[in-house]
C-alpha positions in Angstrom: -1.1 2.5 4.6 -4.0 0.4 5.4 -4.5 -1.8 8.5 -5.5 -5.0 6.7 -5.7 -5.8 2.5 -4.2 -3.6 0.1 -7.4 -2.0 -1.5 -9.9 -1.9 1.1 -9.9 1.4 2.3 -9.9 3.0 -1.4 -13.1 2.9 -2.0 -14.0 5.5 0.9 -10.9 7.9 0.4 -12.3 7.8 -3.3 -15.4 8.7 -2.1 -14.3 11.4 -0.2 -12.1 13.1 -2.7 -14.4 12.3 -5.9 -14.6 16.5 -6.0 -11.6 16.8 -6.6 -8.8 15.5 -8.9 -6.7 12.5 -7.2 -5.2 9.5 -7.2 -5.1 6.8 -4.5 -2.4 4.2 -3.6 -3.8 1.5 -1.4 -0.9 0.0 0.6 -1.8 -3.0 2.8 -1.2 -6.9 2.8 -1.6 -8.7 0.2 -4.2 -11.1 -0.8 -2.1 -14.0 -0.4 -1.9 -15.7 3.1 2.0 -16.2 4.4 2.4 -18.5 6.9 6.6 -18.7 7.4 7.5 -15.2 8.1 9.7 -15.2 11.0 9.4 -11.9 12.7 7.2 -9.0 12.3 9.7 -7.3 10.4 10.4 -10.5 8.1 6.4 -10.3 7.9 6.5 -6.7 6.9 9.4 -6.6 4.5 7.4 -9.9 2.7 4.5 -7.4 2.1 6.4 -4.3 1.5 5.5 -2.8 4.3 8.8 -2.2 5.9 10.4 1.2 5.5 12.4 -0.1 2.1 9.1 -1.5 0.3 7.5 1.9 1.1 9.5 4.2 0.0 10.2 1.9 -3.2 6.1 1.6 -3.8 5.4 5.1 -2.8 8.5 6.4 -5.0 7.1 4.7 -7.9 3.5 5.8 -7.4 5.0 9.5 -7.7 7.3 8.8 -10.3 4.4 7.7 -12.4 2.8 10.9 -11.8 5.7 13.0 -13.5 5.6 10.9 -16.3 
């Protein structure tokens, strides 16, 4: 999970693993700016970053794998 926008740490785990087979799932904020969140949690949960939108991203990341 990234500090800050999905996708901008990639490039350097991709760099560092380019020996080896892999694949890379960049989990972070989005792109678009929300401004009415409510709490952090609301603010999380609205960028899938709460416990629920992990495991639902990150399941389907390694589902695709097995396919």
């Amino acid at each position: 999970v990234e500090p800050y926008l999905a996708g901008t740490s990639t490039r350097w785990a991709a760099a560092a693993l380019e020996d080896v087979p892999h694949r890379v799932l960049g989990l972070g904020t989005a792109q678009e700016e929300l401004r009415h969140y409510g709490t952090m949690q609301d603010h999380l949960a609205a960028h899938g970053l709460d416990p629920r939108g992990l495991r639902e991203r990150i399941g389907a990341f390694l589902r695709l794998r097995r396919a």
